[in-house]
C-alpha positions as CSV (number, residue, x, y, z in Angstrom):
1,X,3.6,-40.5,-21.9
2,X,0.2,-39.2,-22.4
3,X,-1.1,-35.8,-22.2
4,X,-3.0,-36.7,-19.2
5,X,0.1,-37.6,-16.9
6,X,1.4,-34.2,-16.6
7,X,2.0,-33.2,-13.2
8,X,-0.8,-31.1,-11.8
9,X,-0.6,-27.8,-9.1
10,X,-1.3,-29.5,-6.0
11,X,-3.2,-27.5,-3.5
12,X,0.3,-26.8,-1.3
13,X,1.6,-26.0,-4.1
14,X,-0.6,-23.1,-5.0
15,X,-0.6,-21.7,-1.4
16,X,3.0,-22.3,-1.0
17,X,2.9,-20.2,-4.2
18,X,0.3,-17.6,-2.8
19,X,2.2,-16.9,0.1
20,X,5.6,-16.4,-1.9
21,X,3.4,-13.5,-4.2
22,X,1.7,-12.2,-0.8
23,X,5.3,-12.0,1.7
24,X,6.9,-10.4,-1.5
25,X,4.7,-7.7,-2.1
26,X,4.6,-7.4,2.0
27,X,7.7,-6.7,2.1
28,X,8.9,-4.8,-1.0
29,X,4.9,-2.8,-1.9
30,X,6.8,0.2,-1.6
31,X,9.7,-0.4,-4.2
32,X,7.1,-2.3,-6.5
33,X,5.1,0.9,-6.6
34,X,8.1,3.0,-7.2
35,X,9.4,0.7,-9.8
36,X,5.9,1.2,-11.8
37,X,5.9,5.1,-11.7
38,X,9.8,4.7,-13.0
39,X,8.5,2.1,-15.7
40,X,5.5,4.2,-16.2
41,X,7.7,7.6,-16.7
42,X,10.2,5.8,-19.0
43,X,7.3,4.8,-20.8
44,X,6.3,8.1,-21.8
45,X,9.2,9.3,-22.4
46,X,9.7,6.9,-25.1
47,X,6.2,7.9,-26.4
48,X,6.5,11.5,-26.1
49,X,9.7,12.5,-25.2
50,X,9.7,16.1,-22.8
51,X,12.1,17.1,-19.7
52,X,9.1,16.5,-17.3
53,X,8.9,12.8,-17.9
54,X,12.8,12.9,-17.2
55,X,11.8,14.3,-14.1
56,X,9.4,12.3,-13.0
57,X,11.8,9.2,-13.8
58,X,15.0,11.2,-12.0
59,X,12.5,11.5,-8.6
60,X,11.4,8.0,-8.9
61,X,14.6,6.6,-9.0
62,X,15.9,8.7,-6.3
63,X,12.7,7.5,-3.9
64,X,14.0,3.6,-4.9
65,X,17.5,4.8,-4.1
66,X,16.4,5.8,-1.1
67,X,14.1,2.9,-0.1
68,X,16.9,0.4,-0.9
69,X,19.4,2.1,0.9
70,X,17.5,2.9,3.9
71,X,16.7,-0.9,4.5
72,X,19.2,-2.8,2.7
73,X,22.8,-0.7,2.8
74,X,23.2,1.9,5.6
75,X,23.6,-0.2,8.2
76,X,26.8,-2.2,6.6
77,X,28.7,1.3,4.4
78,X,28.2,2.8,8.4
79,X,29.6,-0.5,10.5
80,X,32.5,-0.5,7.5
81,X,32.8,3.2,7.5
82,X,33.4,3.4,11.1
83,X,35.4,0.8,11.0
84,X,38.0,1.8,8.5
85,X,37.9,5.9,9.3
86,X,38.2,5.8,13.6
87,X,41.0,4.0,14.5
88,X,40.4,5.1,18.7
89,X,37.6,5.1,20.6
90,X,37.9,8.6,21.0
91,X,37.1,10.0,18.2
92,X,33.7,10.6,19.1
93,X,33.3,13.7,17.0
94,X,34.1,11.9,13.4
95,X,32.0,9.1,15.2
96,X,28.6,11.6,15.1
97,X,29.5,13.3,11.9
98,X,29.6,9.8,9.8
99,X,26.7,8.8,11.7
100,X,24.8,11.6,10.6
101,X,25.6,12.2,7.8
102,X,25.2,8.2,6.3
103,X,21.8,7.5,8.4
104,X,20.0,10.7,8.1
105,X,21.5,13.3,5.3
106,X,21.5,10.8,2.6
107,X,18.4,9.7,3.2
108,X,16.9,12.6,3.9
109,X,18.5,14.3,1.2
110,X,17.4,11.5,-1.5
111,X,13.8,11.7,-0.1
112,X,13.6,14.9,-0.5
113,X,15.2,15.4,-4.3
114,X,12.9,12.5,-5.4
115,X,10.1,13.8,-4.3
116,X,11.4,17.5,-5.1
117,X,12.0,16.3,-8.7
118,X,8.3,14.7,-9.0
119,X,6.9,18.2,-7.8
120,X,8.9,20.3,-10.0
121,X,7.9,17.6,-12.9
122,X,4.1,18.1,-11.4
123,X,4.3,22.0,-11.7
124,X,5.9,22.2,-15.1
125,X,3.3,19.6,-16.5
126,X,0.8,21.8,-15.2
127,X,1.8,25.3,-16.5
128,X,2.2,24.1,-19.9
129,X,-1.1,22.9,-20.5
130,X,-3.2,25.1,-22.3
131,X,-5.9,27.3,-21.3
């Protein structure tokens, strides 16, 4: 075989490709970003280790549990939670309470200590520069 007879991209090819990269990033931007400021934080903390870098890596990888969980797992741990803890129908109260607390608390809860985390990391960086 020569070097010429290699198979070359064919146009489908690189749109099929194009749209693979483009429904991707659609659908997982948020994550993608997260994932860099996690990668971004480790980063530095290998460079220059200090607690705010852990911080900032702690939040981000709250916000991805969060994300992940909020699109991928809630809906399944509630269905099998439900399932498996209310045996009657009329168990309405227990009904509410694991409802509320898997679909709202958690994610709430993990939204708020990620982004809590980045903060604190935000003010600390800040008040130990010098002046």
């Amino acid at each position: 075989m020569r070097g010429n007879d290699k198979e070359k991209i064919t146009t489908a090819n690189q749109q099929g490709l194009f749209y693979l990269i483009y429904w991707t990033w659609l659908h997982n931007y948020e994550v993608i970003a997260l994932v860099f400021g996690a990668l971004l934080a480790i980063g530095l903390m290998l460079y220059k280790p200090k607690r705010l870098y852990l911080l900032f890596f702690l939040g981000f990888l709250l916000l991805i549990f969060q994300y992940e969980y909020t699109k991928h797992i809630v809906q399944s741990l509630e269905e099998q939670t439900l399932q498996t803890a209310i045996v009657s129908d009329t168990q309405t109260k227990a009904r509410k309470v694991i409802d509320f607390t898997l679909s709202r608390l958690i994610p709430f809860a993990s939204y708020l200590g990620g982004w809590g985390l980045i903060f604190v990391g935000m003010i600390l960086g800040g008040r130990n520069t010098k002046r």
